[in-house]
C-alpha positions in Angstrom: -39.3 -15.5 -11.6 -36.4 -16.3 -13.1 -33.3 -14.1 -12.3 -31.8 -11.6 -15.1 -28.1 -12.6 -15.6 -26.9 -8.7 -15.3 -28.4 -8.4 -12.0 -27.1 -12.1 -11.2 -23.5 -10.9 -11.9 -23.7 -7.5 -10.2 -25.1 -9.0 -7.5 -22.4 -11.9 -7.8 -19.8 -8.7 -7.9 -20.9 -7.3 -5.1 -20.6 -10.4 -3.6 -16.8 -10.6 -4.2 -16.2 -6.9 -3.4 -17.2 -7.3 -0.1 -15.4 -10.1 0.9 -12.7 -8.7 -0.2 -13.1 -5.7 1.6 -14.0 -6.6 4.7 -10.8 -9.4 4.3 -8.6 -6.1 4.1 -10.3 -4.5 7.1 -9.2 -7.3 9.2 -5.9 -7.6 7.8 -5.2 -3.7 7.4 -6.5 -3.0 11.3 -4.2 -6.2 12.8 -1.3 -4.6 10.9 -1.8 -0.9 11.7 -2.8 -2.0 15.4 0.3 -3.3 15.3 2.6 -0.7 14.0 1.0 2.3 15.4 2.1 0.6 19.2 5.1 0.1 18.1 6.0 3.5 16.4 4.0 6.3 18.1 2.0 9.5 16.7 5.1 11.5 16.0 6.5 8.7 13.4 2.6 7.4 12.4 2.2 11.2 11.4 5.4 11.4 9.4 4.3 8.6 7.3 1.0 9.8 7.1 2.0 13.5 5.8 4.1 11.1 3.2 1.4 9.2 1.9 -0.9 12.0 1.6 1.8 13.7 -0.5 2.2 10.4 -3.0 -1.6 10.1 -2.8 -2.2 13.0 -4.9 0.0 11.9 -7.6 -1.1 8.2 -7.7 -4.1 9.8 -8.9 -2.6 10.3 -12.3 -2.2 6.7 -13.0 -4.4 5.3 -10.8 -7.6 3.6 -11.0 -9.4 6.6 -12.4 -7.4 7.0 -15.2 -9.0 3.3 -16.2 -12.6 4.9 -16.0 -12.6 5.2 -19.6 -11.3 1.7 -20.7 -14.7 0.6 -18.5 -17.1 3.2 -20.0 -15.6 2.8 -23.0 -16.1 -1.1 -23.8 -14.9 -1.1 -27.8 -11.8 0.2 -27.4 -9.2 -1.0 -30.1 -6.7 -3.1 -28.7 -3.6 -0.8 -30.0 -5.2 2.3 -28.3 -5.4 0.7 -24.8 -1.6 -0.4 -25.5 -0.5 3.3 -25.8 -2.3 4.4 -22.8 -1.2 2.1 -21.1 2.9 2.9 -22.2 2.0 6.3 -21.6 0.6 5.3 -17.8 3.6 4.1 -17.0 6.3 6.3 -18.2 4.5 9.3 -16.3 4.1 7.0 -13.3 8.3 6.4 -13.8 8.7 10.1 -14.0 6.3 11.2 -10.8 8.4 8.7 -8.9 11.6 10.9 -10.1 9.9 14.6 -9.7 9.2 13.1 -5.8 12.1 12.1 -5.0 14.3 14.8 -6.2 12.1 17.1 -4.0 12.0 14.7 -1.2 14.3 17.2 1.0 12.6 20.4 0.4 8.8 18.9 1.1 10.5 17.1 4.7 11.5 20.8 5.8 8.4 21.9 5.1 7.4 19.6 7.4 10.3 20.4 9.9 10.6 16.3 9.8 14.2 15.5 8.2 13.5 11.9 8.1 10.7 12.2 5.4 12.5 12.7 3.0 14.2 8.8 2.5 10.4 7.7 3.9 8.9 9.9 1.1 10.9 8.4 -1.6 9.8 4.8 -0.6 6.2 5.6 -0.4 6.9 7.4 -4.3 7.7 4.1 -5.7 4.1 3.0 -5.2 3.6 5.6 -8.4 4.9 3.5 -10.9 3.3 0.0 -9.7 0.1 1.6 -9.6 0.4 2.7 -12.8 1.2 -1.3 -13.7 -1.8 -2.0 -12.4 -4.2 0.2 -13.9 -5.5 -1.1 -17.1 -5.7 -5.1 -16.0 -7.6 -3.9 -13.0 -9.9 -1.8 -15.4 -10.4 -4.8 -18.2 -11.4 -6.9 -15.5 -13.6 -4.7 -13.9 -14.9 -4.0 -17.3 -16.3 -7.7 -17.5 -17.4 -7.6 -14.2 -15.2 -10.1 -12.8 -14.6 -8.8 -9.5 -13.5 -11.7 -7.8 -10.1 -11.5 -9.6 -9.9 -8.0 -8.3 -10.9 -9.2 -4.7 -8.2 -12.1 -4.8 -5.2 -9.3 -6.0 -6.3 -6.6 -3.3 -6.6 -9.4 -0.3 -3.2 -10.4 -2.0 -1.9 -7.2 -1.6 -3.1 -6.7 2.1 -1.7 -10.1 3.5 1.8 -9.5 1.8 2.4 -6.1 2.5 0.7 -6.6 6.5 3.2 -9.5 7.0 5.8 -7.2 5.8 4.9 -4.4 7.9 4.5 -6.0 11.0 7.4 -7.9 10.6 9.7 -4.5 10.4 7.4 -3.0 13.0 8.1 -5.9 15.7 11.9 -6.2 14.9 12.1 -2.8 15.6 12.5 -1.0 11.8 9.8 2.0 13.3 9.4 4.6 11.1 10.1 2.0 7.8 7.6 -0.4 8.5 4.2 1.5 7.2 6.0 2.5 4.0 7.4 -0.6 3.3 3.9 -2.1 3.7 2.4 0.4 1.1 5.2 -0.2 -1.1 5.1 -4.6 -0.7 1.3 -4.6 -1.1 1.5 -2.4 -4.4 3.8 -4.4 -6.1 2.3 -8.0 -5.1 -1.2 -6.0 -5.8 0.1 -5.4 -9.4 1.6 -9.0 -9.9 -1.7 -11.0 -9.1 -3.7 -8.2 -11.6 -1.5 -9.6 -14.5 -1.9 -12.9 -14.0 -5.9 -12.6 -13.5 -6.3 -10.7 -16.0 -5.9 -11.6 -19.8 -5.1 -8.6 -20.8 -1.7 -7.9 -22.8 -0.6 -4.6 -24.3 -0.7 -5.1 -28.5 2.3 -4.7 -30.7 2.9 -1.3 -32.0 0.6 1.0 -29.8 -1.3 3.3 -31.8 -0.2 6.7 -30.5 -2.5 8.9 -32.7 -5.8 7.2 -31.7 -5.4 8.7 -27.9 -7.1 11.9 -27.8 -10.6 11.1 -27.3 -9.4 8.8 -24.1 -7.4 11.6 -22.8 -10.2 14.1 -23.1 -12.4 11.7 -21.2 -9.9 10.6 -18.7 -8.6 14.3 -18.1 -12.4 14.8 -16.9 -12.2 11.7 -14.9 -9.0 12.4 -13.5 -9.7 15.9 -12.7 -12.8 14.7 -10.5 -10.8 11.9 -8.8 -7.7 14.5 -8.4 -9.9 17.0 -6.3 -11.4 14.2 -4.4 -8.3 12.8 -3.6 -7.3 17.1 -2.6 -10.3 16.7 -0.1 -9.4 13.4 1.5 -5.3 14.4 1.5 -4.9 18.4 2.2 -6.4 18.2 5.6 -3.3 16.1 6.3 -1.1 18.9 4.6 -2.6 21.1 6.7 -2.5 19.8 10.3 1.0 18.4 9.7 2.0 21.9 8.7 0.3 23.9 11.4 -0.3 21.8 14.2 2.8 19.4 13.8 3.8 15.8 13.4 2.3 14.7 16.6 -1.3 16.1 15.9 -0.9 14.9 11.9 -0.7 11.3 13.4 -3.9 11.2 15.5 -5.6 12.8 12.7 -4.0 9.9 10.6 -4.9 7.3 12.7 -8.8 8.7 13.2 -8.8 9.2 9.2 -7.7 5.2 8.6 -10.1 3.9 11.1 -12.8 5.9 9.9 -11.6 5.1 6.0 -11.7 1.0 6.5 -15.3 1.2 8.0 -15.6 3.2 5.0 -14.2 0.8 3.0 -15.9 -2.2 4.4 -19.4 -1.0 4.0 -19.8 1.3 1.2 -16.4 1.3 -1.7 -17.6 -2.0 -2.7 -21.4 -0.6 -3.9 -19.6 1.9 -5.6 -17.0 -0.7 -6.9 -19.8 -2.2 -8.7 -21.8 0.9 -9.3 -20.0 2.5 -12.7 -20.3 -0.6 -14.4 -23.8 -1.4 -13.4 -25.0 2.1 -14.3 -23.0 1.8 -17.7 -24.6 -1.7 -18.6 -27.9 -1.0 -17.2 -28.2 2.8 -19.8 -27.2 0.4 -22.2 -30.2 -1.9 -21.6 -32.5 0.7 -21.0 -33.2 -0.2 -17.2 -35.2 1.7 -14.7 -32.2 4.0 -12.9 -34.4 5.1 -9.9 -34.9 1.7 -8.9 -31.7 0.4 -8.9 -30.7 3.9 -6.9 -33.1 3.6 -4.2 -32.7 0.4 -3.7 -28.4 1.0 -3.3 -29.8 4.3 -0.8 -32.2 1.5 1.3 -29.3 -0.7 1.5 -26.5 1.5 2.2 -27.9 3.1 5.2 -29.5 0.8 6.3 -25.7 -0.6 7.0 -23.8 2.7 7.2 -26.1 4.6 9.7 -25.6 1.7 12.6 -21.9 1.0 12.0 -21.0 4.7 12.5 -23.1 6.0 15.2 -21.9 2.4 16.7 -18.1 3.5 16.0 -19.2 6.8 18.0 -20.2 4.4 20.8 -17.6 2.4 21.3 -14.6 4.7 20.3 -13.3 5.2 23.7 -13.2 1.7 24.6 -11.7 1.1 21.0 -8.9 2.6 20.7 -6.8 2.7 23.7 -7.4 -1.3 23.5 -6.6 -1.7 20.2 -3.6 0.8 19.4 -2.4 1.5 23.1 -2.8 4.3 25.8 -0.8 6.3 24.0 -3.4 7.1 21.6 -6.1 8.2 23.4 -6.4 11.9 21.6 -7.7 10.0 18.2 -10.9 9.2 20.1 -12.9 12.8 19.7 -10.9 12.7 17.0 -12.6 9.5 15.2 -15.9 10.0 16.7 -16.3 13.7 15.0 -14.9 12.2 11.9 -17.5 9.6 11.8 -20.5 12.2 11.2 -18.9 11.7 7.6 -19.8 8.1 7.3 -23.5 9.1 7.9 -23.7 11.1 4.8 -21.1 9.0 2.8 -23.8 6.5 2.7 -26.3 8.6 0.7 -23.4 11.0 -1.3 -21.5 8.1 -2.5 -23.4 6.9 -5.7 -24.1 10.6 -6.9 -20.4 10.6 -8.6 -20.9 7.1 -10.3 -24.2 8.1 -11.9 -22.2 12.0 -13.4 -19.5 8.9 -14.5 -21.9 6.8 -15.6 -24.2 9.4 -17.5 -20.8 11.1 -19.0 -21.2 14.1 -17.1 -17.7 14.2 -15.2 -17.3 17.8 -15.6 -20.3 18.6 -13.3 -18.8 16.3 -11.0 -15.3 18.2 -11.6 -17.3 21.7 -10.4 -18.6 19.9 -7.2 -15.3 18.8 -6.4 -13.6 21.9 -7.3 -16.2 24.1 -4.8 -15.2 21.3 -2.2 -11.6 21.7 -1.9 -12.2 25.6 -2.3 -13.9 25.8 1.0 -11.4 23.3 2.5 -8.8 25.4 1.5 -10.6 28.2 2.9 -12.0 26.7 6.4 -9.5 24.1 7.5 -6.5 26.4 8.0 -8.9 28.7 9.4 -9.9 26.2 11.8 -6.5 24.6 12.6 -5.6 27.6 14.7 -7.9 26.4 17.1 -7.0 22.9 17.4 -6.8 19.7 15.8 -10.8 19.0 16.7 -11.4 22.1 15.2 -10.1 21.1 11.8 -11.8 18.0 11.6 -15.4 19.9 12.1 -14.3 21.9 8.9 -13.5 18.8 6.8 -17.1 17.4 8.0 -18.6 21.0 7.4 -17.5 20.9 4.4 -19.0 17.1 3.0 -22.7 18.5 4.7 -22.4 22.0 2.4 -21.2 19.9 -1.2 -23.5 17.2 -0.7 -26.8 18.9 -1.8 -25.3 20.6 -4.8 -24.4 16.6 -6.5 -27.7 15.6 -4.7 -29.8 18.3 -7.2 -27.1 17.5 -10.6 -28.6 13.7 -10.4 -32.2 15.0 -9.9 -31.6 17.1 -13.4 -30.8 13.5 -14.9 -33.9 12.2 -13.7 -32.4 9.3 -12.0 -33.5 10.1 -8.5 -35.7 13.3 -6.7 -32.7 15.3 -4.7 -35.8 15.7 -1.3 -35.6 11.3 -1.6 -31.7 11.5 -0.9 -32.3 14.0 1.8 -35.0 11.9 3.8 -33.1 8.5 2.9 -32.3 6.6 5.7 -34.1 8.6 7.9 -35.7 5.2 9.9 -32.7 3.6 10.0 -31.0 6.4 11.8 -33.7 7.0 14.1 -33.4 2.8 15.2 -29.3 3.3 15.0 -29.4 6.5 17.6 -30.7 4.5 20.3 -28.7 1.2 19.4 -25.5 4.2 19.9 -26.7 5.2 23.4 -27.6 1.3 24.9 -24.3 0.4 23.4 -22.0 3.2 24.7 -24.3 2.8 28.3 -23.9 -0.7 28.4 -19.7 -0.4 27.5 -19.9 1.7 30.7 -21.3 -0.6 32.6 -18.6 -4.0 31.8 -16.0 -2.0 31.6 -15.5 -2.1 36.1 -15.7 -5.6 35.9 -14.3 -6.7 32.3 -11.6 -6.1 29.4 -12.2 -3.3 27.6 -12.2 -5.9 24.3 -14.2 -8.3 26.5 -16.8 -5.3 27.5 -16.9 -4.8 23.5 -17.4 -8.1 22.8 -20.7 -8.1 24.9 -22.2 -4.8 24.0 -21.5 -5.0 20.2 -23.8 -8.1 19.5 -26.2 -6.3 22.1 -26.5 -3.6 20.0 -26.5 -5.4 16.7 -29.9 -7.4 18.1 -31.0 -4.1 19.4 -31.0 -2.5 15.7 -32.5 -5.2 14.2 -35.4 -5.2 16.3 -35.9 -1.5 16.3 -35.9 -1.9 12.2 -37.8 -4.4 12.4 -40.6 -2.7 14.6 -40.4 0.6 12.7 -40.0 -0.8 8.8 -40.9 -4.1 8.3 -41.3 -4.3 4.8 -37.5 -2.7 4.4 -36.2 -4.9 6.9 -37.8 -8.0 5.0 -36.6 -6.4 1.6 -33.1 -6.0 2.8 -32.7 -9.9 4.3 -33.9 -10.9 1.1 -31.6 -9.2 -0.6 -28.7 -10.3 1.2 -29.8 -14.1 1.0 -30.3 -12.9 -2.7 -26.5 -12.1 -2.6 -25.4 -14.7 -1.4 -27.0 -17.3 -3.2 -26.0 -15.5 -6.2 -29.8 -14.7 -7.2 -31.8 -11.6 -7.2 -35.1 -11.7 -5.4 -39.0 -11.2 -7.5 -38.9 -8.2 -4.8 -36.1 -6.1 -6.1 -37.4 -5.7 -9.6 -40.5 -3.3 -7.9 -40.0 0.3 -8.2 -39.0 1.9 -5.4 -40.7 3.5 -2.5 
């Protein structure tokens, strides 16, 4: 059969986004390995509560603000010039509100030294904004290897920067000044991939219908970025510096397995549901088959990361760190629904329903407003078992708005991935057992570098034994991936 080019270029996309991710995982958990030895909790928390702060603003100017120049693929060349003015100066005057009330957040905080910390991490406002629109025209043509060479970029520049402070002893400056160096470089490489330059005499007038959408967009992303960012508020504020930085540390390890298995299907996914309404494909084929392969990854790699957490970390970030372990493995009950909850948003963006994904978000940072200070009061382990309460009670709610569309039966998402977790929870236990067992007579990396290949064989045969025909389907798919094809077999409906 011979292969349809859209699917040959998503799957081509895909491709490049994971590559790229998984070359930042490498890169971003060397650097932060680093620089977490060398600077302690206290400090790691006081840049945390930092970014978390300038998080929330990039949000404004960041990618979801260039949503609508992919959605939106006839935009005039004037109107993209005046969004993309109008980006910038409110990037420009974020970067001033922040620092000008750099000293009163740090004594909220009770952490003086924020407030220089916090203006570095502000200036990563204004290049994101930079960024914005030649990340979204390239995204909008689907060339995602440009975007995978700019963020891997980004990542070896600003880790070479922030190890470099780190080991000669800069502490506290070196994870801002990596934030800051891999933003700019980040923003450099977009404008030279990309061929986008803004028109002569913007067309001011013709904004409104982008600013309606993005508003929408940016509301959605806003919230989400209030889920992810207010926990760290939080803890930082009622449990202190210390307990903020083995959140932070849990929430980044947890965030680039994240990042590594599941951002780069939904990097892909807007523009692939856009395309594909546009062509009139099947929907509930293409969103099974991203639910089959998703946790069929996801469901292994975090009940794995449950396994070997307490081997992990003290090797990897130092004695010193050992509270992030309960820490990180409560956190990564997340990454089993994350899997499954990840592509509802892209199909509300994709269908132009953003406001129903604004409501969702909205009820989700409601109860985490409600439950997390609740549950700080009884320790830092208690607060994380909000935040994940809180992913399990939104989850249904997007599940049932994407059943209304008639993309995908809500009770299909609930049961997905059901096989693959039940060969991934024994996989967790022969792998933690066997960790056990080296760890008298070997390294604790050594002991890892045993039992994680054990387990990887271990969950292939159990898959294998319990679904072949999934198993089969997903190999295929991944030499299908790689060879830049798509196989005959993902073009049959779903099951």
């Amino acid at each position: 059969m011979k292969a349809d080019p859209l699917a040959r270029r998503i799957a081509h996309g895909a491709l490049w986004a994971f590559a790229s991710s998984w070359a930042r995982i490498v890169i971003s958990l060397l650097a932060f390995a680093v620089i977490a030895r060398a600077i302690g909790p206290a400090n790691y928390g006081l840049n945390t509560g930092a970014g978390a702060l300038v998080a929330l603003f990039q949000v404004l100017v960041g990618p979801a603000a260039g949503e609508v120049i992919v959605q939106r693929q006839d935009l005039p060349p004037k109107t993209i010039a005046a969004y993309f003015w109008l980006l910038l100066a409110t990037g420009i005057a974020i970067f001033a509100v922040l620092a000008g009330a750099s000293s009163l957040i740090a004594a909220a905080f009770d952490a003086p030294l924020m407030a220089p910390v916090l203006m570095v991490y502000a200036l990563t406002v204004p290049a994101t904004a930079l960024q914005t629109i030649p990340e979204a025209s390239l995204s909008r043509d689907l060339q995602f290897h440009a975007q995978a060479l700019a963020g891997g970029a980004g990542a070896i520049a600003g880790s070479a920067v922030g190890i470099g402070l780190a080991l000669s002893g800069a502490g506290v400056w070196s994870l801002a000044a990596l934030q800051l160096s891999q933003a700019l470089v980040q923003a450099a490489v977009l404008w030279l991939a990309s061929a986008w330059r803004p028109a002569r005499a913007p067309a001011w007038n013709t904004l409104a219908p982008l600013l309606r959408y993005s508003s929408s967009s940016i509301g959605v992303r806003l919230l989400n970025e209030f889920d992810s960012q207010l926990p760290k508020v939080f803890i930082g504020h009622l449990l202190g510096v210390a307990a903020l930085g083995y959140y932070g540390l849990a929430r980044r390890v947890f965030d680039l397995l994240k990042d590594m298995l599941i951002v780069p299907l939904n990097m892909v996914a807007l523009p692939s549901i856009a395309k594909a309404r546009a062509r009139g494909d099947e929907l509930p084929r293409l969103f099974g088959a991203a639910l089959r392969v998703s946790t069929f990854i996801a469901n292994p790699a975090f009940l794995g990361l449950i396994a070997i957490a307490p081997l992990l970390i003290p090797a990897v970030f130092g004695a010193g760190w050992q509270p992030t372990v309960p820490a990180l493995q409560l956190m990564a009950l997340l990454g089993l629904r994350s899997a499954v909850n990840s592509f509802n948003g892209a199909v509300l963006r994709g269908f132009g329903r953003p406001l129903q994904q604004l409501g969702v978000a909205a009820f989700g940072v409601a109860l985490l407003c409600v439950t997390v200070p609740l549950a700080a009061h009884y320790g830092l382990l208690a607060a994380i078992g909000a935040v994940v309460f809180r992913s399990y009670a939104t989850w249904p709610i997007a599940a049932l708005l994407v059943e209304r569309l008639g993309v995908y039966p809500a009770k299909r998402q609930f049961t997905a991935g059901l096989r693959s977790l039940g060969a991934a929870l024994p996989m967790a236990v022969a792998v933690y057992a066997l960790s056990l067992l080296l760890t008298p007579a070997l390294a604790p990396i050594a002991a890892l570098c045993i039992a994680m290949p054990a387990g990887v064989a271990l969950y292939a045969l159990l898959s294998y034994l319990s679904a072949p025909r999934d198993f089969r389907e997903g190999l295929e798919t991944l030499r299908a991936i790689l060879s830049k094809r798509v196989p005959a077999a993902a073009s049959s409906p779903a099951t």
